[in-house]
N, C-alpha and C positions, 0 to 999 in steps of 0.2 A: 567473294566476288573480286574478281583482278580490277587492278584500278587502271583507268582511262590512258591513253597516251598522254593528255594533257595535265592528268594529275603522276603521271608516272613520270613526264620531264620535270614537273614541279617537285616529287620526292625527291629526284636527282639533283637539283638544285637547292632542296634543304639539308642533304645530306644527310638524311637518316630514314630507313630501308623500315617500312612501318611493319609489325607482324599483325598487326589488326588494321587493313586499309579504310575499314569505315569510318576509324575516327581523323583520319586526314579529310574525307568526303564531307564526314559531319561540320569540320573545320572551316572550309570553305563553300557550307553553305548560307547564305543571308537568309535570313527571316522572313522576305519575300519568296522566298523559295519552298518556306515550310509548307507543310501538306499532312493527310493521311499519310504514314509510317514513312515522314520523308520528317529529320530530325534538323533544326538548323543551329548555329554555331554560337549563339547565348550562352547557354550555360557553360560551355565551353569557355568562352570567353571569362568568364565571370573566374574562373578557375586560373585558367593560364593570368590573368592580372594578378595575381596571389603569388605563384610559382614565381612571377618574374619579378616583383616587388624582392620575393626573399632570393635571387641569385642577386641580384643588384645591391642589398645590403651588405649583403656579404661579402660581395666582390668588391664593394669602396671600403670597407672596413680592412681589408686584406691589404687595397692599394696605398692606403694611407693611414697608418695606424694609430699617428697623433692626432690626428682629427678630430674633432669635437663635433658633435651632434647639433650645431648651429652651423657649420661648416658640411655637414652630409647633407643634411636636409637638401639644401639644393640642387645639390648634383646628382642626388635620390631622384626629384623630381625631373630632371631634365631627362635624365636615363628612361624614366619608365612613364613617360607622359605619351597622350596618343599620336602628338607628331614624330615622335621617335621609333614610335612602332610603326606607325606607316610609312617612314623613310628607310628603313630595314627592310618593311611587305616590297617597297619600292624596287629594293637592290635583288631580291629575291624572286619579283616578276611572280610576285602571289595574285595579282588584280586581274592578269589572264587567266587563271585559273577559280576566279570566285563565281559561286552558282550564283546568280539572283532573278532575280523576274523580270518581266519584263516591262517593267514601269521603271524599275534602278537600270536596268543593262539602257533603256533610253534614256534616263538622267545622268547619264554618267556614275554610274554609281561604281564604276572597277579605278575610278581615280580618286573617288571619293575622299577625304583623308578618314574622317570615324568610321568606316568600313572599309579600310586597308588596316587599321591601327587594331579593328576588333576583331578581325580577321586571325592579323597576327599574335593578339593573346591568345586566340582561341586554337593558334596551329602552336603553341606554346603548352598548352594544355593537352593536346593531345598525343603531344610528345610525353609530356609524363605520363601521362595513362596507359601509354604504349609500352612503356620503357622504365618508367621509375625515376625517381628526383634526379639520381646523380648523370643521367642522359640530357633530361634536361637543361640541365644545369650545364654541360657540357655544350649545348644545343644553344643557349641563350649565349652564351662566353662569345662563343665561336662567330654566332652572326653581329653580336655587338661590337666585337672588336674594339679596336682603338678610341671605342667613342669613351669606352670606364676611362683611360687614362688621360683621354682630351678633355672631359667633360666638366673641367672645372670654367673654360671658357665660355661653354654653352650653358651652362648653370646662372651666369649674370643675365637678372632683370633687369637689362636694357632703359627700361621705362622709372624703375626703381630708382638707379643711380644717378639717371640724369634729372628728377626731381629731385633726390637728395644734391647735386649738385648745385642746383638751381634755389632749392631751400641755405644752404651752406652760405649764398653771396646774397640773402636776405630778399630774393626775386620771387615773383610766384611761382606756381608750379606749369609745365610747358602746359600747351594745348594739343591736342592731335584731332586735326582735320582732314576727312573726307575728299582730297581734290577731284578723284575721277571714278567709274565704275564701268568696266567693261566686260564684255563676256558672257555668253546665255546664264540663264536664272540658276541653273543647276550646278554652273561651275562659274562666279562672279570669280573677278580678278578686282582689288581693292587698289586704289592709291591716297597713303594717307601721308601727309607733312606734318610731321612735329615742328612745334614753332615754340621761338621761348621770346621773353617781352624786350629782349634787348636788340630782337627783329632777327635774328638768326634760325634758321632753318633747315629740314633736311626731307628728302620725300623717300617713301619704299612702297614697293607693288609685294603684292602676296594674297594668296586666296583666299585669305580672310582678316575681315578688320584686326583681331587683336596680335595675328604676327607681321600684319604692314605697320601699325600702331611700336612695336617691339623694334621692327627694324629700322624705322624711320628714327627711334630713341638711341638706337646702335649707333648709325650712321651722322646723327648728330655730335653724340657723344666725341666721336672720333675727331669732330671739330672744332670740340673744347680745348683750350686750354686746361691743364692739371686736373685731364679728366679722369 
């Protein structure tokens, strides 16, 4: 079966020409969508997290050879965590294309962040199913781009360093507060301040407490002294 215009603009946009269309369909279906011989993109997913874990190890081992395995770890995780993948589904313009039902398609569910992120394992996975490791693997490079060799920036826990900085000059450790909540129930917007006890402060909005939490710790950070 030929695939839709709106998954045939989306193939064009991932850049690779499936010889089995159903497993991009299967890819892009949510689990509300499942049905009788209607397949949705779980297992898939579960698979493509695997595939991408081992291009990512490999690709930071390649980028920095002296690296020590206390030094990967994190930039492992930054790479292959589910707001990275859904910041990728983002650039890709996968969330026009996600089947779901009609209880997600009203909650917002094509902004969703864990269902752009499981989306995109799951259209990861059926690249290699389609095509075999070294496609994928070509497949993953290609849409991560510059983030392998940025990613040591994005790899700092924010929240980490500025408790240890805050432990270092004998302080407790900050707090992160709650200031505001806006926004229907299906897609809140958070605003939290990190505060530390020498009465300094920093605030960040984000769609969910623990990356307004992170970047309110960023954005303090950046107001420390020898930070």
């Amino acid at each position: 079966m030929k695939l839709s215009a709106e998954l045939s603009a989306l193939q064009d946009r991932l850049g690779h020409d499936f010889a089995r269309p159903d497993l991009l369909r299967r890819a892009v279906t949510h689990a509300s969508m499942s049905g009788p011989g209607r397949a949705d993109n779980q297992r898939l997913e579960f698979l493509g997290d695997r595939v991408l874990g081992l291009v990512m190890a490999e690709a930071l081992l390649d980028e920095d050879r002296a690296a020590t395995e206390g030094q990967l770890a994190p930039r492992y995780n930054a790479l292959v965590r589910k707001e990275t993948c859904a910041d990728v589904a983002r650039e890709v313009g996968l969330g026009d294309a996600l089947k779901l039902g009609r209880s997600e398609q009203m909650s917002g569910g094509r902004r969703k962040q864990a269902l752009l992120g499981d989306a995109m394992e799951a259209v990861i996975a059926a690249v290699y199913l389609d095509a075999g490791f070294e496609a994928a693997r070509g497949f993953v490079l290609r849409l991560w781009g510059d983030r392998i060799a940025a990613v040591e920036e994005d790899a700092k826990d924010a929240k980490t360093a500025l408790q240890e900085w805050a432990q270092a000059r004998g302080l407790p450790p900050p707090a992160y507060v709650q200031t505001a909540r806006s926004g229907p129930d299906h897609a809140p917007v958070f605003t939290i301040e990190a505060r530390l006890s020498t009465g300094q402060t920093a605030t960040a909005t984000a769609g969910n407490k623990r990356m307004a939490e992170q970047e309110a710790a960023k954005a303090l950070l950046a107001r420390l002294p020898e930070a």
